[in-house]
HTML snippet that shows the backbone in 3Dmol.js (N, CA, C, O; Angstrom):
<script src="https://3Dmol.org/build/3Dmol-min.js"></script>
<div id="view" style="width:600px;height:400px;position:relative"></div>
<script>
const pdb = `
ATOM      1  N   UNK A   1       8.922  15.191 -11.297  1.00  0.00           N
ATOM      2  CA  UNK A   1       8.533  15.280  -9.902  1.00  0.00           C
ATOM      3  C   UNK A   1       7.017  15.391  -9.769  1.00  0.00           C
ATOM      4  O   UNK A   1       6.497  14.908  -8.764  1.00  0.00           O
ATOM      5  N   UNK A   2       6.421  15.858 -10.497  1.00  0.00           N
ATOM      6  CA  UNK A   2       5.077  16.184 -10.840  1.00  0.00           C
ATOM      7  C   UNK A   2       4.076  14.979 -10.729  1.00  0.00           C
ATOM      8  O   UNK A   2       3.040  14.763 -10.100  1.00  0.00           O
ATOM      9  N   UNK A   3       5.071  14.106 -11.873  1.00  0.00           N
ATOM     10  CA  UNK A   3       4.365  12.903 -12.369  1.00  0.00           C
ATOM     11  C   UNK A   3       4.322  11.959 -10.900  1.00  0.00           C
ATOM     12  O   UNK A   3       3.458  11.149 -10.563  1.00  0.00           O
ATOM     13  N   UNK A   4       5.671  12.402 -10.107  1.00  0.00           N
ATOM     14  CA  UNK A   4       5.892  11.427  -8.845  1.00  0.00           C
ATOM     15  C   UNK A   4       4.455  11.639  -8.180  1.00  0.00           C
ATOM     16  O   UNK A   4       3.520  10.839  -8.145  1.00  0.00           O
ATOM     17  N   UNK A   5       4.528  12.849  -7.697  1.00  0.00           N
ATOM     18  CA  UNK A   5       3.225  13.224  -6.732  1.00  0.00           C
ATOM     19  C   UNK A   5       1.997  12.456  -7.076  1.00  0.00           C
ATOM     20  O   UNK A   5       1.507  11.540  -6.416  1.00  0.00           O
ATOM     21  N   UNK A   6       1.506  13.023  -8.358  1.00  0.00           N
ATOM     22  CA  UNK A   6       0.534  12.486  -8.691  1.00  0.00           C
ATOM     23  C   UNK A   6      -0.038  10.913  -8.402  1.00  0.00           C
ATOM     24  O   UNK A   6      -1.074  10.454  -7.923  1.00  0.00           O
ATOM     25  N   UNK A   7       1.760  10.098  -9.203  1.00  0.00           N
ATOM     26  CA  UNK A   7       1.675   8.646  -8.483  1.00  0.00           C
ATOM     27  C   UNK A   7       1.206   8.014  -7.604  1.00  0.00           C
ATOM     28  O   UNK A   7       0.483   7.017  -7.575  1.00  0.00           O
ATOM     29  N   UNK A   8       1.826   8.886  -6.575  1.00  0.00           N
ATOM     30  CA  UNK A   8       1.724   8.799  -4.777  1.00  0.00           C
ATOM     31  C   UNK A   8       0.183   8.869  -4.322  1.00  0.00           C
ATOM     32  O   UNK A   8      -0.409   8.038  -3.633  1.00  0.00           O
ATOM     33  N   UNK A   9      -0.386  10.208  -4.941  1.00  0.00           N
ATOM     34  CA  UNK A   9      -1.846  10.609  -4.487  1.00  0.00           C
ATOM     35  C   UNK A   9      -2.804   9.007  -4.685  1.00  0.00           C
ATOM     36  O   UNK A   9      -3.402   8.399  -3.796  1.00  0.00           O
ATOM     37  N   UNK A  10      -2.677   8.640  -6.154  1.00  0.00           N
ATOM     38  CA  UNK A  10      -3.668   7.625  -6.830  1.00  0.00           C
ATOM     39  C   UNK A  10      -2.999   6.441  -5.812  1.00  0.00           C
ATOM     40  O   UNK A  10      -3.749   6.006  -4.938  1.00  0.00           O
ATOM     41  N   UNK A  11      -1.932   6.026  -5.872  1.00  0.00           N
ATOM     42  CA  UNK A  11      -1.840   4.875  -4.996  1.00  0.00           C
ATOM     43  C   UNK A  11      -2.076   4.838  -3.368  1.00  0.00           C
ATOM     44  O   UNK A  11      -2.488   3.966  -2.604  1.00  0.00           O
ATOM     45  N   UNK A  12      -1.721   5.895  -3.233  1.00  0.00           N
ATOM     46  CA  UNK A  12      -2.495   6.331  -2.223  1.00  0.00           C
ATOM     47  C   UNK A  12      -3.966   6.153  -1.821  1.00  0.00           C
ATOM     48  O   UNK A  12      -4.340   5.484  -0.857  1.00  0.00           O
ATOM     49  N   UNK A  13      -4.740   6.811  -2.649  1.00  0.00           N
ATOM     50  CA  UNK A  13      -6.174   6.544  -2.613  1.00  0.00           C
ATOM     51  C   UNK A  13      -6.660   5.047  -2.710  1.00  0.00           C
ATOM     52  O   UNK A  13      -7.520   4.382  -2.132  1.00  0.00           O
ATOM     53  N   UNK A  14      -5.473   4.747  -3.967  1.00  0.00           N
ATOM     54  CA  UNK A  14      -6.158   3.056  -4.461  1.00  0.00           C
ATOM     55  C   UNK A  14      -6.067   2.484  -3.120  1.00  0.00           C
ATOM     56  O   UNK A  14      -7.069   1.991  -2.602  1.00  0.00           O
ATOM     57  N   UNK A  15      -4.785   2.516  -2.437  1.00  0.00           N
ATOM     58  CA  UNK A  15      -4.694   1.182  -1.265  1.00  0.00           C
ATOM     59  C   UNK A  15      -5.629   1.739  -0.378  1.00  0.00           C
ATOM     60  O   UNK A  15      -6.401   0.829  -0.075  1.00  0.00           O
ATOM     61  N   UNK A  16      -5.981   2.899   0.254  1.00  0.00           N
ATOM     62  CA  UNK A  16      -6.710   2.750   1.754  1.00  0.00           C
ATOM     63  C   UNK A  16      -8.214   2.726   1.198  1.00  0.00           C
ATOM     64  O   UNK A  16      -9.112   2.638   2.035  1.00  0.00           O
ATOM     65  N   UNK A  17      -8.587   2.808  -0.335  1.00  0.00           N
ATOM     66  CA  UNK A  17     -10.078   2.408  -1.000  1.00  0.00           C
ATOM     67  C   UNK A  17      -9.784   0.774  -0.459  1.00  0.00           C
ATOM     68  O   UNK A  17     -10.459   0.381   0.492  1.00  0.00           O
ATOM     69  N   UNK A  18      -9.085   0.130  -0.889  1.00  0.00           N
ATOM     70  CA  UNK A  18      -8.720  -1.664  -0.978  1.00  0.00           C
ATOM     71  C   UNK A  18      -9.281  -1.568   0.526  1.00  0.00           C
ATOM     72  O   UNK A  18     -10.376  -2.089   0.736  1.00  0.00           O
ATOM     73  N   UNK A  19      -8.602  -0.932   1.597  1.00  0.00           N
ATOM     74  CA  UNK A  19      -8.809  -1.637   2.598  1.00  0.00           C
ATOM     75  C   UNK A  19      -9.786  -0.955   3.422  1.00  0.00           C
ATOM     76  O   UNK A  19      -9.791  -1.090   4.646  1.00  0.00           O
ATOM     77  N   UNK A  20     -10.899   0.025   2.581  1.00  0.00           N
ATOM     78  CA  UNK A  20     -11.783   0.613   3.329  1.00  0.00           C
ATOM     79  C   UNK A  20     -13.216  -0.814   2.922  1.00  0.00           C
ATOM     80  O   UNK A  20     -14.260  -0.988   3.551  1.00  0.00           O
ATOM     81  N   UNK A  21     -12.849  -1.380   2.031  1.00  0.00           N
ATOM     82  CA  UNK A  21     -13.501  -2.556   1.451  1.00  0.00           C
ATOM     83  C   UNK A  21     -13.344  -3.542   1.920  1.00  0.00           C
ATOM     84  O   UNK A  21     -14.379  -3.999   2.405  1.00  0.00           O
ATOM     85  N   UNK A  22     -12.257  -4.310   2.053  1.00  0.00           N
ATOM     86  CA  UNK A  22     -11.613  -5.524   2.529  1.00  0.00           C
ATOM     87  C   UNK A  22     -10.381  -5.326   3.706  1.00  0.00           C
ATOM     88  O   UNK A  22      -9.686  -4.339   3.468  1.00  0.00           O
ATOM     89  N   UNK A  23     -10.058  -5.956   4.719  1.00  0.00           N
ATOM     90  CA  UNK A  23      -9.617  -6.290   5.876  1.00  0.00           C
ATOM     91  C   UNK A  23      -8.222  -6.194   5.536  1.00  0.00           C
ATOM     92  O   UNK A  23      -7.533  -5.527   6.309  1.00  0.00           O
ATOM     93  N   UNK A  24      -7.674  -6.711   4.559  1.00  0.00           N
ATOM     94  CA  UNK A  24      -6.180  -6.617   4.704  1.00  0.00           C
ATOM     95  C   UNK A  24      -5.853  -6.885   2.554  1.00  0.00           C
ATOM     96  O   UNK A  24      -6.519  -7.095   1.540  1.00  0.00           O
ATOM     97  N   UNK A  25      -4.707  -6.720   2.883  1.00  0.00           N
ATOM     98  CA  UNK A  25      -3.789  -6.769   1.397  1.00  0.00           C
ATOM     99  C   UNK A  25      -2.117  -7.676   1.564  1.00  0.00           C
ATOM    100  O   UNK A  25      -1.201  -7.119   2.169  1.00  0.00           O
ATOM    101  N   UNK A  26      -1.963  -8.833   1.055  1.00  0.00           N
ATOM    102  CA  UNK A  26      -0.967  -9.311   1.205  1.00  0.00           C
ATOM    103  C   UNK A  26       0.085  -7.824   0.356  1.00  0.00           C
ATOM    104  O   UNK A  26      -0.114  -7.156  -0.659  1.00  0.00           O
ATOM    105  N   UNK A  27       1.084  -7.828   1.300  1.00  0.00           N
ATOM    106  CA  UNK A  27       2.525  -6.817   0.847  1.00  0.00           C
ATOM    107  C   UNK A  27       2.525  -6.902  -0.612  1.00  0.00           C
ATOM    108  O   UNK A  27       2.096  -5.992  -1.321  1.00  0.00           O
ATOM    109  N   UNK A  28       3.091  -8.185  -1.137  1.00  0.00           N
ATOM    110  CA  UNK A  28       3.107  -8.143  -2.123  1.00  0.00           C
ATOM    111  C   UNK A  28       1.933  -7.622  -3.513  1.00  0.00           C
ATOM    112  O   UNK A  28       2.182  -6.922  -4.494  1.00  0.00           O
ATOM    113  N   UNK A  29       0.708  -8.249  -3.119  1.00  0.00           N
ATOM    114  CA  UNK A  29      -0.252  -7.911  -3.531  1.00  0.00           C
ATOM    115  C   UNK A  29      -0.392  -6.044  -3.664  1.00  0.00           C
ATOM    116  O   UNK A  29      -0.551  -5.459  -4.735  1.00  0.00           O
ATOM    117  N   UNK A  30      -0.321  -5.585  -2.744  1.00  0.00           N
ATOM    118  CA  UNK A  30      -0.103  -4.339  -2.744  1.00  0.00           C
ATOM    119  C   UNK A  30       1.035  -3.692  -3.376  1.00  0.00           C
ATOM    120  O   UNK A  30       0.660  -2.745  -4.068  1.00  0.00           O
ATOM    121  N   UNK A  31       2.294  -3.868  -3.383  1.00  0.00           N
ATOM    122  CA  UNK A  31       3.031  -3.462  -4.107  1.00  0.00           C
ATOM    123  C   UNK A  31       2.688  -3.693  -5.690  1.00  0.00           C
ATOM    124  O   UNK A  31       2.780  -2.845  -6.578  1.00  0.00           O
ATOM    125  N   UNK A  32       2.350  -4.796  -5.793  1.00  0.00           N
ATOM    126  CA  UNK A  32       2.190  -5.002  -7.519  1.00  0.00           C
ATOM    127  C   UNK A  32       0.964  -4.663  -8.364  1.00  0.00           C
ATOM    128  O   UNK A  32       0.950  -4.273  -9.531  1.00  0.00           O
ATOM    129  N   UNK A  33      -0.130  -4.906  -7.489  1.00  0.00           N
ATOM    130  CA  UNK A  33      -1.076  -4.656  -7.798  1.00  0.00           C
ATOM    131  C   UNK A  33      -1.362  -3.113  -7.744  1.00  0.00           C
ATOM    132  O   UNK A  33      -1.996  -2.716  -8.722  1.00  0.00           O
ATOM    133  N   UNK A  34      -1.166  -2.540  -7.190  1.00  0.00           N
ATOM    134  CA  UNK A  34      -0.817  -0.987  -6.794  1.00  0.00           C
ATOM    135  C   UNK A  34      -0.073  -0.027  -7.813  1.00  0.00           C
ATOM    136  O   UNK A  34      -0.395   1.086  -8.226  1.00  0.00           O
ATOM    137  N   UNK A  35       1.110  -0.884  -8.101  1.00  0.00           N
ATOM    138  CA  UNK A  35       2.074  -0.381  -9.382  1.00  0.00           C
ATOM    139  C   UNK A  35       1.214  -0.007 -10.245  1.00  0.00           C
ATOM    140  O   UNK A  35       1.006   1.138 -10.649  1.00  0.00           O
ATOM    141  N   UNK A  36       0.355  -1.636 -10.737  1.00  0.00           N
ATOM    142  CA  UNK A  36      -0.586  -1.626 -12.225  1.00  0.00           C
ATOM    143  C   UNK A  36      -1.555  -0.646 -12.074  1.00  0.00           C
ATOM    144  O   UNK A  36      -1.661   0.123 -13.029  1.00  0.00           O
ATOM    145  N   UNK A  37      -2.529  -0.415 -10.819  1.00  0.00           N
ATOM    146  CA  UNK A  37      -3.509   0.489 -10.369  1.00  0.00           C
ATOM    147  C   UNK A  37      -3.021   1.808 -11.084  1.00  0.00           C
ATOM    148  O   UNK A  37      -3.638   2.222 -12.066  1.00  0.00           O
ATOM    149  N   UNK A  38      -2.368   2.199 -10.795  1.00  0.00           N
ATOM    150  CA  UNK A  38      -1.509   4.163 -10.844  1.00  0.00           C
ATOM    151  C   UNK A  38      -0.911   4.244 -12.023  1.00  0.00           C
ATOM    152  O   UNK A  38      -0.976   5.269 -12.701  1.00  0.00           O
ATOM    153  N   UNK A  39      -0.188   3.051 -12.439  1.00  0.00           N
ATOM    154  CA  UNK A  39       1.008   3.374 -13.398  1.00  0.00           C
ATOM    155  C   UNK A  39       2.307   3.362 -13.477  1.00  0.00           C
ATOM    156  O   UNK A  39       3.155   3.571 -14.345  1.00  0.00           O
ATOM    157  N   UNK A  40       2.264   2.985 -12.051  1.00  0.00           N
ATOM    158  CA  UNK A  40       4.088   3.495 -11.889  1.00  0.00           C
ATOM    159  C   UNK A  40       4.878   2.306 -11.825  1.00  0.00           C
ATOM    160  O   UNK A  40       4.402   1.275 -12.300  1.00  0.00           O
ATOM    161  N   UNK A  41       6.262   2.295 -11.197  1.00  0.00           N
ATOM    162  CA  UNK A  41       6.669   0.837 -11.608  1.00  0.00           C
ATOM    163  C   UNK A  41       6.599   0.255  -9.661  1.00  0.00           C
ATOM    164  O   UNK A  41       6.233   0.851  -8.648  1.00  0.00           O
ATOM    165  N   UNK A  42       7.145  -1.141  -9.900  1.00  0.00           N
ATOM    166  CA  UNK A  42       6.785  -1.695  -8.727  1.00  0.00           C
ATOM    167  C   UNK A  42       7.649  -0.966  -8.168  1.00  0.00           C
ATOM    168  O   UNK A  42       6.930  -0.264  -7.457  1.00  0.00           O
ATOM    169  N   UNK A  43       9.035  -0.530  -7.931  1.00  0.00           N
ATOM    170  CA  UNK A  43       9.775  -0.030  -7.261  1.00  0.00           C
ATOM    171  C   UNK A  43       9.499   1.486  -6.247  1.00  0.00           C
ATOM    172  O   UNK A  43       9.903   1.919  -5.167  1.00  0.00           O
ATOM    173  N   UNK A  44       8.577   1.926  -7.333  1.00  0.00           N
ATOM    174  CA  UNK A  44       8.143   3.589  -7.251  1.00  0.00           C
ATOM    175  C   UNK A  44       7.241   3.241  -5.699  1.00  0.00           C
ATOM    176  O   UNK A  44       7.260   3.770  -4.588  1.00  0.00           O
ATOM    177  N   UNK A  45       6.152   1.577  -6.558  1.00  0.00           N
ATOM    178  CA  UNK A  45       4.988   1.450  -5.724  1.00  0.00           C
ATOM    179  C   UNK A  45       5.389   0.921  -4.048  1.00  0.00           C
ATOM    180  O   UNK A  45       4.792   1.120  -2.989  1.00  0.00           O
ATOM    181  N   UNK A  46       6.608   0.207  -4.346  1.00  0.00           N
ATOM    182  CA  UNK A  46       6.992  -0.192  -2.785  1.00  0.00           C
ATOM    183  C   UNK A  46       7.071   0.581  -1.735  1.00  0.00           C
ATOM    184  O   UNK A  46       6.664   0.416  -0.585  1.00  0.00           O
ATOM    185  N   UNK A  47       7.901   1.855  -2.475  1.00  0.00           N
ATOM    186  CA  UNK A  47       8.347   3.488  -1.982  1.00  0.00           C
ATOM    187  C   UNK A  47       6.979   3.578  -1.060  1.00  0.00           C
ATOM    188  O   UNK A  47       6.885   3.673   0.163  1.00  0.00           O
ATOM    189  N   UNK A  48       6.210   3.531  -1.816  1.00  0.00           N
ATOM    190  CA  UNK A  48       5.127   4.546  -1.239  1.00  0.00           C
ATOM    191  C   UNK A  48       4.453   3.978  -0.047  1.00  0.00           C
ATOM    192  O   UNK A  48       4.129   4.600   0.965  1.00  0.00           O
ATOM    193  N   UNK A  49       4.218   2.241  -0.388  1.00  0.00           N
ATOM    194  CA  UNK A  49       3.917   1.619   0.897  1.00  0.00           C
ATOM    195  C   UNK A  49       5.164   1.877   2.523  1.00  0.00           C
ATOM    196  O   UNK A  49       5.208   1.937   3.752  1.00  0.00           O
ATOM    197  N   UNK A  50       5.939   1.941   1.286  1.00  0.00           N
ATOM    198  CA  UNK A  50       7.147   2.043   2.850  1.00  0.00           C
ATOM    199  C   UNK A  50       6.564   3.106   3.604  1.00  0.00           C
ATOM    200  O   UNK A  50       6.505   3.050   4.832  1.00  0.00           O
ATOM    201  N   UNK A  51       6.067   4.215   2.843  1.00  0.00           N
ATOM    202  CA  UNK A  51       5.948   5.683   3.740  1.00  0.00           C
ATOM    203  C   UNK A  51       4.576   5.115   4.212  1.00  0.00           C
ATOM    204  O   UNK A  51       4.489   4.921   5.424  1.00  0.00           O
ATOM    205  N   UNK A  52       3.642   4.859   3.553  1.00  0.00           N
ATOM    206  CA  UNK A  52       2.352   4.486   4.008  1.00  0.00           C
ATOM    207  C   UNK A  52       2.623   3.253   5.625  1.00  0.00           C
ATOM    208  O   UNK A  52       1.805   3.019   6.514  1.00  0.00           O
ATOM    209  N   UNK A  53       3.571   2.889   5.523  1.00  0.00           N
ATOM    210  CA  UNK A  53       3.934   1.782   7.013  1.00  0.00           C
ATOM    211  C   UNK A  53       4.596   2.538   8.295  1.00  0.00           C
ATOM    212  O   UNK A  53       4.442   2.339   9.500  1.00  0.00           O
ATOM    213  N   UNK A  54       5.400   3.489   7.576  1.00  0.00           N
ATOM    214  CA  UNK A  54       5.977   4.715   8.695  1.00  0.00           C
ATOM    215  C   UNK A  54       5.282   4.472   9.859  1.00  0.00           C
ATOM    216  O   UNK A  54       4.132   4.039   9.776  1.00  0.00           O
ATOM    217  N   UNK A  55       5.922   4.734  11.203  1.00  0.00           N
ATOM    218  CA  UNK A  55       5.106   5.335  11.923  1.00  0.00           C
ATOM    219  C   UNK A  55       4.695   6.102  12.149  1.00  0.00           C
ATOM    220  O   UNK A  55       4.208   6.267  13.267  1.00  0.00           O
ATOM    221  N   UNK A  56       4.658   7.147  11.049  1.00  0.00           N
ATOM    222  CA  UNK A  56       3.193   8.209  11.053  1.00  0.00           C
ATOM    223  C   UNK A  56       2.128   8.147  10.274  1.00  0.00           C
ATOM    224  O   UNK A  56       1.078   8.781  10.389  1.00  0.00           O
ATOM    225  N   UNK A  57       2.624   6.851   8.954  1.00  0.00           N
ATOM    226  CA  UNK A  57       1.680   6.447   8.160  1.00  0.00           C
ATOM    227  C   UNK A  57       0.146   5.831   8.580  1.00  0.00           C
ATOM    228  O   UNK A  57       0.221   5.071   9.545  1.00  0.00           O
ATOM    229  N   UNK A  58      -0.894   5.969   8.170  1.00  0.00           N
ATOM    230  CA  UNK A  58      -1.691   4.788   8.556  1.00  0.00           C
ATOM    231  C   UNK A  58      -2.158   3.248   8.522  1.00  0.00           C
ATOM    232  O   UNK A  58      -3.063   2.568   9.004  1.00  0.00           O
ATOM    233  N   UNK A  59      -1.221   3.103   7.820  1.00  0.00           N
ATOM    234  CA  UNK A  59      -0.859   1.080   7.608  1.00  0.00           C
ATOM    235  C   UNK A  59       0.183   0.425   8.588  1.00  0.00           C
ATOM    236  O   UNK A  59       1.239   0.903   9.003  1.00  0.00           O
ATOM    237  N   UNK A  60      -0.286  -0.571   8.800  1.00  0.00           N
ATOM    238  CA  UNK A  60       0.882  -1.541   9.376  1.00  0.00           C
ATOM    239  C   UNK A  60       0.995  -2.676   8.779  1.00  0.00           C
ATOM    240  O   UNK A  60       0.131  -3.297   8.159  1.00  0.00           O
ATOM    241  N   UNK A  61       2.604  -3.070   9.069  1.00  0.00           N
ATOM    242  CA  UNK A  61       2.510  -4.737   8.406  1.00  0.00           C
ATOM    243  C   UNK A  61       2.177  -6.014   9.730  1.00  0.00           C
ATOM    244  O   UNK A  61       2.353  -5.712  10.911  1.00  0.00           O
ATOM    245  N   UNK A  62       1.905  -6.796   9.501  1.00  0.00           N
ATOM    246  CA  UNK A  62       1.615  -7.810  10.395  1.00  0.00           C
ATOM    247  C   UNK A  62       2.030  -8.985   9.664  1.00  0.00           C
ATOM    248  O   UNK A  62       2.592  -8.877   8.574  1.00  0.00           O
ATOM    249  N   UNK A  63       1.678 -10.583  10.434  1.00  0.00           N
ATOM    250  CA  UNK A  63       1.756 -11.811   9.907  1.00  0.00           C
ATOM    251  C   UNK A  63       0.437 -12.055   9.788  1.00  0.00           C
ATOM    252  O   UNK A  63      -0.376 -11.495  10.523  1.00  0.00           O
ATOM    253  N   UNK A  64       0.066 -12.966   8.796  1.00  0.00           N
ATOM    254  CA  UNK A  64      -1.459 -13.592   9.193  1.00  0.00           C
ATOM    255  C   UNK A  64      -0.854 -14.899   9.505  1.00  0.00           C
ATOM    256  O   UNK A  64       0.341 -15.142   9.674  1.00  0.00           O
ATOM    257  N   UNK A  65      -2.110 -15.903   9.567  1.00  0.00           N
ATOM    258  CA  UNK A  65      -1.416 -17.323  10.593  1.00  0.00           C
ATOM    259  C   UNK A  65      -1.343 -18.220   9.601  1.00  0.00           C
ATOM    260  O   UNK A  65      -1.716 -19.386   9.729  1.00  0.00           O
ATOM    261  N   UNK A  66      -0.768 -17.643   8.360  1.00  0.00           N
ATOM    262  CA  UNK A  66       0.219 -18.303   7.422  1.00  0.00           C
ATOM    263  C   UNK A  66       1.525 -17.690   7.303  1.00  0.00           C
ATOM    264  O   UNK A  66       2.321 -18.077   6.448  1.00  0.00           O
ATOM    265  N   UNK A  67       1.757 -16.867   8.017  1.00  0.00           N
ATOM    266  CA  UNK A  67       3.268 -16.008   7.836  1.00  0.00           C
ATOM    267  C   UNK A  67       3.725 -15.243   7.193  1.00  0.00           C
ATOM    268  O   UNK A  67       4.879 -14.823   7.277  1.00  0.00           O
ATOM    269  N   UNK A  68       2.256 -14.674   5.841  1.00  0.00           N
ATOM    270  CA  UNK A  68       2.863 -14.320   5.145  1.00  0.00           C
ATOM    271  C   UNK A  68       2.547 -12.596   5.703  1.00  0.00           C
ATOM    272  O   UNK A  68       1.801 -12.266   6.625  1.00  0.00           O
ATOM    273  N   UNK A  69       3.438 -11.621   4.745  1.00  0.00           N
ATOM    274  CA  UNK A  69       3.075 -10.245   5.635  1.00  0.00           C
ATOM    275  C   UNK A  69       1.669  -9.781   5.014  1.00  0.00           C
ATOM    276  O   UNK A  69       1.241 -10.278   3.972  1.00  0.00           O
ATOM    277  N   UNK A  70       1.116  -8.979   5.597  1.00  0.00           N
ATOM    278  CA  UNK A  70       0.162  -8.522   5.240  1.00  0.00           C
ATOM    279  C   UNK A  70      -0.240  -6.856   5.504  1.00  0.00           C
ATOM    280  O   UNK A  70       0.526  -6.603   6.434  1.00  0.00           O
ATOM    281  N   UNK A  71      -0.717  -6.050   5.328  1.00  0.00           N
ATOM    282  CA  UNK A  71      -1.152  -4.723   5.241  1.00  0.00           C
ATOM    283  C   UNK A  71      -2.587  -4.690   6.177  1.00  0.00           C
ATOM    284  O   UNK A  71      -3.642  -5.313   6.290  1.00  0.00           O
ATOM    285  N   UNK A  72      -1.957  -3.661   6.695  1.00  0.00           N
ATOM    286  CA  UNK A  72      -3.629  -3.518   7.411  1.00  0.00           C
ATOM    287  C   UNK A  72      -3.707  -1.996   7.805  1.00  0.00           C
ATOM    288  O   UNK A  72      -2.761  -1.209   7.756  1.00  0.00           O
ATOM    289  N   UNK A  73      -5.156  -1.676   8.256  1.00  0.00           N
ATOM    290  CA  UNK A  73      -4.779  -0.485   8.746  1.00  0.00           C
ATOM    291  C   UNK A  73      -4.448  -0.103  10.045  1.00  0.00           C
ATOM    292  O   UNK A  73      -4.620  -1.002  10.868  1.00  0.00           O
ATOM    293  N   UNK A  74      -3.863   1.361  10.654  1.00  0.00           N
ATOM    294  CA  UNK A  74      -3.502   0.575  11.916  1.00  0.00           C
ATOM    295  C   UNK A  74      -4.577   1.219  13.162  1.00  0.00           C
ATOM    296  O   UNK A  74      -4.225   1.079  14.333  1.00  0.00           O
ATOM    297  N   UNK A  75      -5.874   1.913  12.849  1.00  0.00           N
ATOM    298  CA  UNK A  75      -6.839   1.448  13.479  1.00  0.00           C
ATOM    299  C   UNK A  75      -8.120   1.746  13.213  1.00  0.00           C
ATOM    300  O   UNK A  75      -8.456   2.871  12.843  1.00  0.00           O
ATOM    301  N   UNK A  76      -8.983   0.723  13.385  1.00  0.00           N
ATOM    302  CA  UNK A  76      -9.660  -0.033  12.660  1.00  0.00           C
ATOM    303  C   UNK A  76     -10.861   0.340  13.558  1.00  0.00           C
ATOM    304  O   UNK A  76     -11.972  -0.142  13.334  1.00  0.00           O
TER     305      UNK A  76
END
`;
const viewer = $3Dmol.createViewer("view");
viewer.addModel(pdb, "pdb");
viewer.setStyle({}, {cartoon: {color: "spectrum"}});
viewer.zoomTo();
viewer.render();
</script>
């Protein structure tokens, strides 16, 4: 459980560093890339975006005007 937290904190930090830098993160990109960032597996890493999309989280998903989903924050 320990190791979970910890997970959470670093991917945590990693994604809203990504998008204190750059504008958005394709979903996927974030889930996988995120995994490798922290350590954990992609499954752990999806988890965390899910809570990070919540509506109490500070991310949202959107389309860009290719359809694909994308991460953003939700204000900017």
């Amino acid at each position: 459980m320990q190791a979970s937290f910890l997970f959470e904190l670093d991917f945590r930090k990693w994604i809203l560093k990504y998008l204190e830098d750059n504008d958005w993160i394709s979903r996927k990109e974030a889930v996988n890339a995120g995994a490798e960032a922290v350590g954990c597996s992609i499954t752990t890493s999806r988890k965390y975006l899910e809570k990070l999309t919540s509506m109490l989280g500070p991310l949202t998903e959107t389309k860009n005007m290719l359809g694909d989903i994308v991460i953003i924050p939700k204000f900017e």
